[in-house]
N, C-alpha and C positions, 0 to 999 in steps of 0.2 A: 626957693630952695629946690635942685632936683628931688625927685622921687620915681618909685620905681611905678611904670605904668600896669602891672602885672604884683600884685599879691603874691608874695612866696611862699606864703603856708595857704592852709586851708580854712577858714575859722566859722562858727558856729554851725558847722554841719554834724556833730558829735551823736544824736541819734538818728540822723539819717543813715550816719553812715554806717551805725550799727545795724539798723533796720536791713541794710544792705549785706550784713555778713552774716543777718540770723537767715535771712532767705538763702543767702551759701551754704548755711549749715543744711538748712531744708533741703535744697536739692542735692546734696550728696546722697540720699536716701530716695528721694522722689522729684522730678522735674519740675522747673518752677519758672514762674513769669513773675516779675517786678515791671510796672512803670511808675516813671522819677517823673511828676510834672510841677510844673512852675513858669511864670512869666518869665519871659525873653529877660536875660542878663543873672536871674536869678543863682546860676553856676550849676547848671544839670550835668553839664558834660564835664564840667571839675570834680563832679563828687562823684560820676561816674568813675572817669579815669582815676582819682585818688583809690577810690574803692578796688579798682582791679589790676591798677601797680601796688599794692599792700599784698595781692595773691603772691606773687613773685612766679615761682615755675610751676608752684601746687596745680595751677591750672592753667588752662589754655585758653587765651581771649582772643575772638574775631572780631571785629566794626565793621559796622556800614550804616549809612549814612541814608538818608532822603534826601534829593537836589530841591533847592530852592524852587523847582520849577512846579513845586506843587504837584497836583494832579496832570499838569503835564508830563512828569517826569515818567523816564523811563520804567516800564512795570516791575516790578519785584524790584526796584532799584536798590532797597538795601538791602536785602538778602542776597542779591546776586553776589554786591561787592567781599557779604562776611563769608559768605559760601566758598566762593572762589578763592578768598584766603584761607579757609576753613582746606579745603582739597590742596591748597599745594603745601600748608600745614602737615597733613597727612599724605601726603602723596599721591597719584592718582590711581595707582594699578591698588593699592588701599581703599579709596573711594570706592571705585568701582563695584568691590566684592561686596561693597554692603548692600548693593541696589543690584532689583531685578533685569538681568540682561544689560548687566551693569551700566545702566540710566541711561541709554537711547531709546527708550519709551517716553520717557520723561525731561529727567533733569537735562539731560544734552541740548536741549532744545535753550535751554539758557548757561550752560556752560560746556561750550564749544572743546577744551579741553578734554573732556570726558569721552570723545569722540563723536564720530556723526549721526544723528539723530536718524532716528528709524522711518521718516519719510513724511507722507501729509499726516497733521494730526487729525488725533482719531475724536471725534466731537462728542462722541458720547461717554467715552471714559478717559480723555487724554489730561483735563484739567485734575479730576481726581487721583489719579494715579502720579502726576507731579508733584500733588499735596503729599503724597506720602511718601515718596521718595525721598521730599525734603525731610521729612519725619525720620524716615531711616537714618539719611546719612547725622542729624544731627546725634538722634539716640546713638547712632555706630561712633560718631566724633569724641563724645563723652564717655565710650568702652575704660578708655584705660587712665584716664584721668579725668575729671570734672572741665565741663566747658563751659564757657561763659560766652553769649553772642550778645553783644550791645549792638541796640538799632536805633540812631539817632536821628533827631526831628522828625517822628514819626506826627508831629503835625503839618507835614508835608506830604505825608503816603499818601500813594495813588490808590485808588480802589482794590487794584489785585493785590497790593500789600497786605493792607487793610483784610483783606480778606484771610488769606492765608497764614496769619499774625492770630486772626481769631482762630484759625482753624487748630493752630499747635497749641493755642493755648487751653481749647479742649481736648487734645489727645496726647501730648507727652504724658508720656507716665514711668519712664524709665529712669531711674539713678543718673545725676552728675549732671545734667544739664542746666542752668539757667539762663532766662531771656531776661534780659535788660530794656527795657524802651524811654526813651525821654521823648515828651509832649508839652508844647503848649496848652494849657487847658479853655486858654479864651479864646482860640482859632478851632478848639472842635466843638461843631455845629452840629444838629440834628442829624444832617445828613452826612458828616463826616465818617470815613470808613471804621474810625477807631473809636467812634460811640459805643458801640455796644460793649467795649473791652472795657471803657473807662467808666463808665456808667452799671452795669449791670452783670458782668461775669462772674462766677462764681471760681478762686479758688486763685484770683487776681492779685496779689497783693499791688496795691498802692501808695507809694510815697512822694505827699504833697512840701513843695519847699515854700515856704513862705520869706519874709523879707527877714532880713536878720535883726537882732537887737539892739537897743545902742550900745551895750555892752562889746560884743562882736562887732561893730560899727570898729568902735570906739581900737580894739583891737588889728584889726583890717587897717585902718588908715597908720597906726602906727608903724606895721609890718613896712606899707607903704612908705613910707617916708624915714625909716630907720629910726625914728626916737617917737618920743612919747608926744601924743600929740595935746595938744591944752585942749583943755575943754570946749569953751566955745567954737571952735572950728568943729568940734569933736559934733555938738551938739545943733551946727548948722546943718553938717556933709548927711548926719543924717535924716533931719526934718526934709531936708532937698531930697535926699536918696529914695527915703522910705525903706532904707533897708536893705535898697539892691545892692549886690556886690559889685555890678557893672559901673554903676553909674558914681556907685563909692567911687574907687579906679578914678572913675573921668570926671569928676569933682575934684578928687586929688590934685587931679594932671593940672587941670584949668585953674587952681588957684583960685583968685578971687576974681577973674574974668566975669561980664557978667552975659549970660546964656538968656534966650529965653526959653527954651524946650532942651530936656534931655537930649533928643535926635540933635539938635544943632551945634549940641555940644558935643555929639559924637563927629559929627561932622566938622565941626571946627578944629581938631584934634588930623584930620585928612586934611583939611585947608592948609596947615602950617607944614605939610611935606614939601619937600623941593619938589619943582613941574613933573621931573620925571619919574618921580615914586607917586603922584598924584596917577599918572598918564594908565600908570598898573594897576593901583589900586581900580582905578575906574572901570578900566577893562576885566576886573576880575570881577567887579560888583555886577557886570553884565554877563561874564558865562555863566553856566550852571556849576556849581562848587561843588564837588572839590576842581580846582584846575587845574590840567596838567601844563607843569614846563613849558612842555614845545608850546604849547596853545595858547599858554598864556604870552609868551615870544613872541609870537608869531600875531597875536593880537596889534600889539605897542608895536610894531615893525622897530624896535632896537635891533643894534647891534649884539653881539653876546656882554661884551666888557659893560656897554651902558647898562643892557638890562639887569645883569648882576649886580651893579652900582646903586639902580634905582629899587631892587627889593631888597635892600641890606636894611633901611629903615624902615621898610614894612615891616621886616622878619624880628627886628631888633626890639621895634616898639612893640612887638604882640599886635597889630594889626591884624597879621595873615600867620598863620604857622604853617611849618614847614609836613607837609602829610607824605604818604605812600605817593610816590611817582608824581608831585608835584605842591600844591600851596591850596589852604581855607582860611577862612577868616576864623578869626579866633571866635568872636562872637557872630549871631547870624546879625543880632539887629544893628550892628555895625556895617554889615553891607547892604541891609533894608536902606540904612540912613543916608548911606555913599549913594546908593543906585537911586533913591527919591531926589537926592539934592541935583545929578544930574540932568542938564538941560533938553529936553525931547529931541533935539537934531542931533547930540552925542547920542543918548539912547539907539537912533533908528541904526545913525553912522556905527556903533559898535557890534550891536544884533546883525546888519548886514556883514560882519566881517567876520564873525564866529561862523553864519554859515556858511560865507566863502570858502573861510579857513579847515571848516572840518570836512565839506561835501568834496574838497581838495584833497584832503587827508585822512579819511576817518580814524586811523588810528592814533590821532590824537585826543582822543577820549577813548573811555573803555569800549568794547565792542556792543556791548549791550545798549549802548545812549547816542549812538553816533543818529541814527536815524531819527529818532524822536529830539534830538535836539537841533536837528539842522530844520525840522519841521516848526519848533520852537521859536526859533532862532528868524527862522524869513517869515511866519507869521509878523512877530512884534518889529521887524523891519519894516512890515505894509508890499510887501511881495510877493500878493495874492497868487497869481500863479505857481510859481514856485515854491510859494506855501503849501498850495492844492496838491501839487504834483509830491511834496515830501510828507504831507499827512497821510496819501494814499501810501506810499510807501511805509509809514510807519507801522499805516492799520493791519498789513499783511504781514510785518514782523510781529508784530501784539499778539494775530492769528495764530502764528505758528510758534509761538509763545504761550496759548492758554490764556492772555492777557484780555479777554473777552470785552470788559468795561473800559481800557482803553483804545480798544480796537472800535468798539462805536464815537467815542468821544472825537477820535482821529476823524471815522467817516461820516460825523455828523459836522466836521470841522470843512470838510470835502463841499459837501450838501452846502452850509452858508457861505463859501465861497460862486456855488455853482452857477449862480444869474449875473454873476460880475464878469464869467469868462465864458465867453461863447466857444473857444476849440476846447476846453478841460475836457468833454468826451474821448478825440482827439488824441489828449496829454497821456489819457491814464489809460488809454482804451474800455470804455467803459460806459455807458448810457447811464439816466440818471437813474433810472428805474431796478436795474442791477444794485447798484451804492443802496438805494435805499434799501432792499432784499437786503442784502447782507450789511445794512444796521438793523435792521429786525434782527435777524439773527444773531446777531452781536449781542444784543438786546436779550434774547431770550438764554443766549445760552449768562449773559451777568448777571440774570434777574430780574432786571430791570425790568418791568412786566408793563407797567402803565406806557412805559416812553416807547417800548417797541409793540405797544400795540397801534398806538399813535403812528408810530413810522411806519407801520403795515398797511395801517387804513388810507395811510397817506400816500400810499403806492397802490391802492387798489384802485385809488382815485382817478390816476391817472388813464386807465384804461388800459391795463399791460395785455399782453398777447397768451393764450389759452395756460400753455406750459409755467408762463412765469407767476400770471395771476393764482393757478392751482399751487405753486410754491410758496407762497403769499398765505394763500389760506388756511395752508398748513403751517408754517409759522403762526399768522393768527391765532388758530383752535388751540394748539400747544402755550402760548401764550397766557391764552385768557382761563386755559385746563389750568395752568398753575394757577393764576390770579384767584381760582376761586367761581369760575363762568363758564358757561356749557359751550364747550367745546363742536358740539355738533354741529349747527348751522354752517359753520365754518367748515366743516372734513365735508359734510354733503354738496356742498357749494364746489369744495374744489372735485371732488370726484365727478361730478356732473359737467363740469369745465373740459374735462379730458374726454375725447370717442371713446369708443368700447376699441375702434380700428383708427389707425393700425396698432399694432400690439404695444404696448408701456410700459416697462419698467418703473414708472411712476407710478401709472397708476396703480399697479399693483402694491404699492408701497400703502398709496394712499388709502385702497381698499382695505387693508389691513390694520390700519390705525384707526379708522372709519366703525372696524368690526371691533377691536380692545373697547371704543368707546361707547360703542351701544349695548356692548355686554356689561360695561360698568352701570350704564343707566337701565339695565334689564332688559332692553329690546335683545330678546332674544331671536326672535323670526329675520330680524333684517342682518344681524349681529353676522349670523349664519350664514348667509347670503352674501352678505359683503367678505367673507373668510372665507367661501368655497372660489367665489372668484377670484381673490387676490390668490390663494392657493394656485388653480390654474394657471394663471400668469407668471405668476413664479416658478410651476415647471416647466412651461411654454419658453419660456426668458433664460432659465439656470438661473434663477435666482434665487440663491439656496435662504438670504437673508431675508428677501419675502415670506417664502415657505416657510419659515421658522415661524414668523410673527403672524402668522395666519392659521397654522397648527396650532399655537398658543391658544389662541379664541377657541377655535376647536374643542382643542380638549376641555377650557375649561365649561363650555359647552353641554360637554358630553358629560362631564362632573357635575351639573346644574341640572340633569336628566336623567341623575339617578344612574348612570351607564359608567361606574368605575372601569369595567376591563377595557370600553373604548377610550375614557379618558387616559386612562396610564399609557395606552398604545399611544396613544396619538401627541403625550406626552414627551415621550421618549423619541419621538420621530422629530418632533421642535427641537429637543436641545440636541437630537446629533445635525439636523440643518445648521444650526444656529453653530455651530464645532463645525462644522466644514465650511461658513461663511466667517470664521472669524470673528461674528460677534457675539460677542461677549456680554454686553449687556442684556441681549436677547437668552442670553443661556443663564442670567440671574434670573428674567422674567420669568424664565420656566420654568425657576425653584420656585420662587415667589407665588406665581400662579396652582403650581401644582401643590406646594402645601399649604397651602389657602383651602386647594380644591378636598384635598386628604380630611382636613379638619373640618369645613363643612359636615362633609361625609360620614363624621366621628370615628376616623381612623388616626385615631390623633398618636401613637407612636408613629405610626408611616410616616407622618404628617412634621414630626421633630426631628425624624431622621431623611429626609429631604431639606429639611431648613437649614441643619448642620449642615449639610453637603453643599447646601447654597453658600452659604457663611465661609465655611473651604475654599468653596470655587472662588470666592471674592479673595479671602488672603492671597489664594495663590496668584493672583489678577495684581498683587499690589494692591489693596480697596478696603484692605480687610475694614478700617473705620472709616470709608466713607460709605460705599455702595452696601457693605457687610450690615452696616445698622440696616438698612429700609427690609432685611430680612428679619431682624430680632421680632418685631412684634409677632411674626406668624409659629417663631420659634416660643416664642414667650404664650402666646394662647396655649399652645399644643402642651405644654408642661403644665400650666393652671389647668386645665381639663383632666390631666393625668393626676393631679393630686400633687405635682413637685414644686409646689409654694415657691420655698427658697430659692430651689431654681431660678422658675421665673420672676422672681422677684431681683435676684440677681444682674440677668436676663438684660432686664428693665431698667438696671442701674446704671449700667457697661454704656447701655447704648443712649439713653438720655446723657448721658455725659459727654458723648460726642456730638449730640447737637442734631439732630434727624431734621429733615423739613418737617415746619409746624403741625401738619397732615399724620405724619409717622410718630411724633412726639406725645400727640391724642391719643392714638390710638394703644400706645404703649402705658399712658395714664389708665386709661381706661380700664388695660387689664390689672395694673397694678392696684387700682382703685376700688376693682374685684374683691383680690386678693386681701388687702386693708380691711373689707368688709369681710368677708367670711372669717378674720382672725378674730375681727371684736372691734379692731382700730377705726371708727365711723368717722373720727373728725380727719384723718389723712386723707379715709376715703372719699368725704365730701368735697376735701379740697383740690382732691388729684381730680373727680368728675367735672367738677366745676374750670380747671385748665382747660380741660378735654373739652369740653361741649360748647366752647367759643369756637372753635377749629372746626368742629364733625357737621354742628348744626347747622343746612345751607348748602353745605360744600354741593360741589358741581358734582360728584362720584353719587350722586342720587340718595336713593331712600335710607341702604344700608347706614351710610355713615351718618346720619338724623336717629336711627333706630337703635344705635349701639348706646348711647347717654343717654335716651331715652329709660332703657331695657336698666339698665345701673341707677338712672332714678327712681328708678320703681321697685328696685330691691331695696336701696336704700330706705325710702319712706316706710317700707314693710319692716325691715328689721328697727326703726326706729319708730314706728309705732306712729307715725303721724297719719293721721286719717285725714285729712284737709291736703299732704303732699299728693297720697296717694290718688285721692280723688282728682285735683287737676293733672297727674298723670295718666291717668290712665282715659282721660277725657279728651287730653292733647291727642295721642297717640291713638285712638278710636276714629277722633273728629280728624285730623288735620294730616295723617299718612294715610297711604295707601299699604295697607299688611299683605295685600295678594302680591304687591311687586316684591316683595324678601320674604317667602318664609323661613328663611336660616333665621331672623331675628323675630320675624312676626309668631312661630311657637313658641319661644322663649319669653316677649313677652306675652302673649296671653295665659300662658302655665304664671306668671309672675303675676298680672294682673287678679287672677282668679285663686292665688294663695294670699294675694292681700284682701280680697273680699271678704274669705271665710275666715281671715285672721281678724279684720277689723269691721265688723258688722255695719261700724256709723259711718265708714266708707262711702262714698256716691258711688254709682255704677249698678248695673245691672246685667249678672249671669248670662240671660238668656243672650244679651246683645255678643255679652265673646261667644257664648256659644252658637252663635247663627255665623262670626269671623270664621270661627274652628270649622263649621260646615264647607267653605269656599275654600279655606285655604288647600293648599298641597301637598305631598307629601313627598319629601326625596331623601330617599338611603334610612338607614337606621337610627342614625340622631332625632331625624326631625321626625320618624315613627317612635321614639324613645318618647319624646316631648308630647305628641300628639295622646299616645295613651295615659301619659301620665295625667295632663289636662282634664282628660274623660274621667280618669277616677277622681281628680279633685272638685269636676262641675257635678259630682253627684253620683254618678254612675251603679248601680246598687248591687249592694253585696262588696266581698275583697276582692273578686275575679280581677279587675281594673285594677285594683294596687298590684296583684302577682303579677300581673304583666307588666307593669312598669319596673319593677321593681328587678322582674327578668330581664327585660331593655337594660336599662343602667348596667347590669352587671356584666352584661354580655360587653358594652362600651366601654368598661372600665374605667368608668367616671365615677372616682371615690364620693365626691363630694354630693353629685346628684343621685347616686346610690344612697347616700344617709339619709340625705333629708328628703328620700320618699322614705324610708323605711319610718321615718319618724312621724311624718305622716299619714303613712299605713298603718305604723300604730295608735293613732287617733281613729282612725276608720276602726281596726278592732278593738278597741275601745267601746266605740259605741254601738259595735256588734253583738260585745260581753265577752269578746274573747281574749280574757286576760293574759291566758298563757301566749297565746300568739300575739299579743301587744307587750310580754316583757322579752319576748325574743327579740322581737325586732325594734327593739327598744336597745338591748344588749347589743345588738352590731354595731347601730347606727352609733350610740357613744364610743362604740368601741374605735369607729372609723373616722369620728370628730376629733378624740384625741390624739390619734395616727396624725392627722394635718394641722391639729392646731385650731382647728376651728371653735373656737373658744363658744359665741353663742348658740352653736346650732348642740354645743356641746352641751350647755347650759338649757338649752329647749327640753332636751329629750332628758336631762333630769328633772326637771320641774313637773314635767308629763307623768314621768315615774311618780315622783312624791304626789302629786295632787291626785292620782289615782290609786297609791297607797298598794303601790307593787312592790316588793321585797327588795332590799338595799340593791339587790346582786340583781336584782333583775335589768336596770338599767345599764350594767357594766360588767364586761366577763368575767367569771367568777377567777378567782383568785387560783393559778397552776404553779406549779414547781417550774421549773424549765422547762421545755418541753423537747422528749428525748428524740434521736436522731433526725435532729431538725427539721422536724414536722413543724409547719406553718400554723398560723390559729384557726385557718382555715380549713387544713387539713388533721386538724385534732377533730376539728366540729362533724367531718365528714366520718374519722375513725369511730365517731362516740356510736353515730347512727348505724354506721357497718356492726358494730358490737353489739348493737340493738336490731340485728337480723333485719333494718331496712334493705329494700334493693333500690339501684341507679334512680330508678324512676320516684321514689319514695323519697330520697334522701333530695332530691331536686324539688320535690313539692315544698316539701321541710323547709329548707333553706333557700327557697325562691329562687332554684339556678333551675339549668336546663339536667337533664339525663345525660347526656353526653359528655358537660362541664361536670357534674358527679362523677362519670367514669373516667375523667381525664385526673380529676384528684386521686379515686379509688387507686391507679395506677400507680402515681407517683407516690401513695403511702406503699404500697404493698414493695415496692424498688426501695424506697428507705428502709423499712423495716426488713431488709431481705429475705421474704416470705413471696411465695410463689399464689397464694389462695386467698379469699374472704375471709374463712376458717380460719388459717392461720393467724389475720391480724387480729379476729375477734378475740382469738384467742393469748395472742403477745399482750391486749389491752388491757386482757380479766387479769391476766397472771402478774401482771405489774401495779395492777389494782389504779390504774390511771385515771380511771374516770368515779372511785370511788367517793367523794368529795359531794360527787353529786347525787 
């Protein structure tokens, strides 16, 4: 009996497919990502397409597709194709206005439309700033109605999909958008691009299709066949199916045929075509799909009449449907099974004539796949040459694409061709030694970090000539700096490769990088050295993009010596080089560096207000979430310093969400992990440390980043009281670092070490040994003299003189938090001095300035100190005020109380642990509130309002 080859409803997809409308409702409020996965035939792209013809006009749906050719295919190959329909969707002089310089920085580079791209790409921010282009125009596409981009057989994405696919799905966040993806889940591998999406992202929804029931079985076949199907057939098609919709279908078809495999039976179903709808089919199982018309024509060398003839029963049976500007198979594993059953001398004979046919014609494919698939195409013909010569072509569009991983895969594709052809230098003009440099590079800039060190070393091998070997080793260092490995060897090697004479624009590049990396492992003498030469060179040269990255070091230099007025100069002289060389990434470094350098220094608003301006520089770059995060952390310290939690806690949120390299991600734990701890919250805190110090411990950036989860361990074990943590920490970090090479962290922890001593007596360790570190170490700017005193009064120091001064430090620095918990501290110290009054003072602030942040235990400290030494309720906590009148601060009540009490400047500073000067700077701003011109005066506004009578 016929029946129909093709299902005409949909059946047991019923909470899929809602699962698919509740994620519609979700993104009309916040952007969202779906993938649909399931084995081949299982109906992904039925229940897609069901799911987004039920929208009707509510929204706007684009497709694009993955080519069968796998990781061969064309880079971004389905986003170009939804894109592209996405822009003439919207129009393009539309498009345009969403993207900066309306996307010839970027997007132009893969749709030609948009107009001509802005020239050679920029290597250091060209791939990033296309990322977000994409971002733009999607978020702008979804403005005025909700969009929907489906991206199909993404178990065929090429690595840059793969990439880019992760990259939106940590940063949409605007209304109306949703992504759609269908996957195989048994073709993605370890190393597949779309692992990380399917396996471990956060915020992913997932929808897995499993095989249908026999219910739905049962259903399906009847659909098929127009009447009710009996049971036993019913209870065969599905034991044979397992479920699948596909194979239901071609079970149907087949009758009671008897098959031995699924696939044969798909192929049997092509077998029973007339010759010349065979001759198409076959041809079309060997182009990359979708195919166009002419190509597919132009394949079968029919006439027009035959070829129309012979795709009537492909089109009719659902073999091939009819797509955008030309024909795909309905099912993929329906052309897997046609192209396997094909005989290898058709194979080669068909692959040879796709790339006849296109490198004849390219626009018989889309613009974007003409080159990589004519490279395709005479590979799997065995047309080594012309394979070589069309992969080298492919690699330099991938280049100027941002297509990084398929640009090496092309020129590693060049390389095993190369001992088969002796002219391919010749062909491509090109030595092999070159191809290999620029798969390092390829390499370096996709990640790929292990294989393009390999391909470096494997070209160093060779014995290249001065200039190329030194480009080599610079690739290397930068290499093995990501991987996690000391970059030096490598930057000294090649700068030694190059004369001093004649002059280099290299070298001076390389001096430069030479001096960023010695400054990160603390060589400061040679750092210097290497930065005043590449400087030279670079004015020698007009090389303003040297000078820039050479001033960098510099300054921060000059920051590390204590010398702020030379650091800001010399700062500000890097980012306007770096603004007159156009580069830009050079002008983030010298946010990044300079409030690095500000916060060291404990200028930490400076320090936040440079990082914002970095953050800026980046939005306005296009970058804001790519290059924009590797700023958050320095912004995120600078807030935790200043007391603004939330803040940075926020901070921390934003930018962990976009995904930072692993490096930045730690370091952003870290502060958060901070934070977690001074609130009270130890188990978040322990957990965010513990992310953190897989990452920092090791790293190649030297001691700093081993000392920062160190310095967080040792808080932690003190606020949780374990004397066995404390003790192997503080025994690590004694025995096994060097503290003379950082004291930005080495006073931080020894002040931490030597508060869990005196906290936890059964502690191991011994005083005098940090006290002999404290003797060596250095001291630079006021932070690390803040930490340095305070140490001294916690190793013993006698009398309170050492807590006033610490206590003065902190306040001067405006660091709420290490302003309390000296004072609380200090009022241990007067405590066991006997001076009670001056221990419920500063007993009084320090809670008063724990509840200001939230600091729930240190808050809790300094009452337990009150009660167990049996100081007055009020002593631990300001005493209870009315409002307090014309917005005098609590600060400046405490300073009016003293004014009214005939203290002077100098008195009123003893008092309250500030300086004289910060007294008269309050005195002032009460005497402007109160508008009163004298001391007289305010003492006298105080008595008459009876303000301080309470006390």
């Amino acid at each position: 009996m016929a029946s129909r080859l093709v299902s005409p409803v949909l059946v047991g997809r019923g909470p899929e497919r809602a699962a698919l409308l509740a994620a519609y409702g979700e993104a009309r409020h916040a952007a969202t990502v779906v993938l649909v996965g399931g084995e081949a035939g299982m109906g992904k792209t039925r229940l897609v397409r069901d799911f987004t013809s039920g929208l009707g006009s509510s929204a706007r749906t684009v497709v694009g597709g993955c080519t069968d050719l796998g990781m061969d295919g064309p880079p971004f190959g389905p986003f170009v194709t939804a894109l592209r329909r996405l822009v003439r969707a919207m129009g393009v002089p539309a498009a345009t206005r969403l993207l900066p310089g309306g996307g010839r920085r970027g997007l132009a580079r893969l749709l030609p439309e948009l107009g001509e791209d802005d020239g050679d790409p920029d290597r250091a921010l060209g791939r990033a700033r296309l990322f977000e282009e994409i971002l733009l125009l999607l978020e702008g596409g979804a403005a005025d109605r909700p969009l929907v981009v489906v991206l199909e057989d993404l178990h065929w994405a090429d690595r840059s999909t793969g990439e880019l696919l992760a990259f939106l799905a940590q940063n949409v966040g605007g209304p109306g958008l949703l992504l759609v993806g269908t996957y195989r889940p048994d073709e993605i591998t370890a190393a597949h691009p779309l692992r990380p999406l399917v396996s471990r992202v956060e915020g992913v929804h997932r929808i897995a299709l499993a095989g249908l029931t026999r219910d739905a079985v049962a259903q399906q076949v009847g659909a098929l066949l127009d009447h009710e199907p009996d049971e036993p057939r019913v209870e065969r098609i599905f034991r044979r199916s397992g479920g699948n919709p596909l194979f239901v279908e071609a079970l149907v078809d087949a009758g009671d045929a008897p098959v031995r495999s699924l696939r044969e039976l798909l192929r049997t179903d092509v077998e029973r075509l007339p010759e010349p709808s065979r001759r198409v089919v076959h041809a079309a199982a060997v182009a990359a799909g979708p195919v166009e018309h002419a190509l597919l024509a132009a394949l079968t060398g029919m006439g027009d009449l035959e070829f129309e003839d012979a795709l009537r029963p492909l089109v009719r049976r659902r073999l091939l449907d009819v797509v955008e500007g030309g024909y795909a198979f309905r099912r993929d594993l329906i052309r897997e099974a046609v192209y396997d059953g094909l005989l290898p001398g058709e194979r080669v004979r068909l692959h040879r004539r796709c790339a006849e046919a296109i490198s004849a014609d390219p626009r018989l494919v889309p613009a974007d796949r003409a080159l990589i698939e004519i490279a395709v195409h005479w590979y799997a013909a065995g047309e080594d040459a012309r394979a070589a010569e069309a992969a080298w072509r492919a690699a330099e569009s991938a280049r100027r694409a941002y297509a990084y991983a398929e640009r090496h895969r092309m020129l590693d594709r060049v390389l095993r061709l190369w001992d088969r052809l002796p002219d391919l230098p010749d062909r491509i003009g090109a030595d092999r030694a070159a191809v290999l440099e620029m798969a390092a590079e390829a390499c370096l800039n996709a990640g790929e970090l292990e294989a393009g060190i390999a391909v470096a070393t494997a070209a160093l091998d060779e014995s290249p000539g001065p200039e190329r070997a030194a480009a080599l080793l610079e690739i290397r260092a930068a290499l093995r700096d990501r991987n996690g490995e000391d970059p030096l060897p490598d930057l000294v090697r090649a700068v030694r490769s190059l004369p001093p004479a004649p002059l280099s624009a290299v070298r001076g590049r390389l001096l430069a990088e030479l001096a960023t990396a010695q400054r990160n492992h603390r060589r400061f003498a040679p750092a210097r050295a290497a930065a005043e030469e590449a400087l030279e060179i670079g004015r020698r040269t007009r090389d303003r993009a040297v000078q820039a990255r050479a001033l960098v070091t510099l300054g921060a230099l000059a920051a590390a010596g204590a010398d702020p007025a030379t650091a800001s100069d010399l700062f500000g002289q890097a980012g306007a080089a770096a603004a007159d060389a156009g580069a830009h990434d050079t002008r983030l470094l010298v946010a990044a560096t300079e409030s690095d350098a500000l916060e060291a220094a404990g200028e930490h608003a400076r320090a936040a207000r440079v990082a914002r301006e970095g953050m800026a520089l980046a939005d306005g770059l296009g970058l804001a979430r790519t290059r924009g995060t590797l700023l958050a952390p320095n912004l995120s310290e600078s807030l935790l310093s200043l007391g603004r939690w939330a803040e940075a806690s926020e901070v921390n949120r934003n930018a962990l969400s976009l995904a930072p390299p692993p490096l930045y991600q730690a370091y952003l734990r870290v502060i958060q992990a901070t934070v977690d701890l001074r609130r009270g919250d130890l188990d978040r805190a322990g957990a965010a440390a513990g992310q953190a110090r897989a990452a920092m411990r090791g790293n190649s950036r030297g001691e700093e980043s081993c000392l920062e989860p160190d310095l967080l361990d040792c808080r932690l074990a003190r606020v949780r009281q374990d004397a066995g943590a404390l003790t192997a920490v503080v025994g690590h970090v004694l025995d096994d670092h060097d503290l003379l090479a950082s004291p930005r962290y080495g006073w931080p922890l020894l002040l931490a070490a030597a508060q869990g001593l005196n906290d936890h007596r059964r502690a191991g360790g011994s005083m005098e040994r940090l006290i002999t570190w404290a003797g060596k170490l250095t001291v630079g700017g006021r932070l690390q003299r803040a930490y340095q005193v305070t140490f001294e009064a916690e190793a013993g120091e006698p009398g309170l003189g050492a807590w006033h001064r610490a206590i003065a430090a902190w306040r001067d620095l405006e660091q709420p938090y290490a302003l309390a918990e000296t004072l609380v501290r200090a009022a241990r110290a007067a405590l066991s001095a006997q001076d009670r009054k001056q221990a419920a003072v500063l007993l009084a602030e320090a809670t008063s300035i724990a509840t200001g942040l939230g600091a729930a235990p240190l808050r809790a400290e300094a009452e337990k100190l009150a009660r167990r030494s049996r100081l007055t309720s009020g002593a631990a906590a300001p005493p209870a005020r009315r409002e307090a009148p014309a917005g005098l601060t609590g600060r400046e009540l405490e300073v009016l109380e003293l004014v009214a009490a005939g203290l002077s400047n100098r008195q009123i500073g003893e008092r309250l642990f500030i300086s004289a000067k910060t007294a008269g700077v309050h005195v002032s701003n009460i005497l402007a509130k109160l508008g009163v011109t004298t001391r007289l005066e305010a003492a006298a506004w105080a008595h008459r309002t009876r303000l301080f009578d309470a006390r």
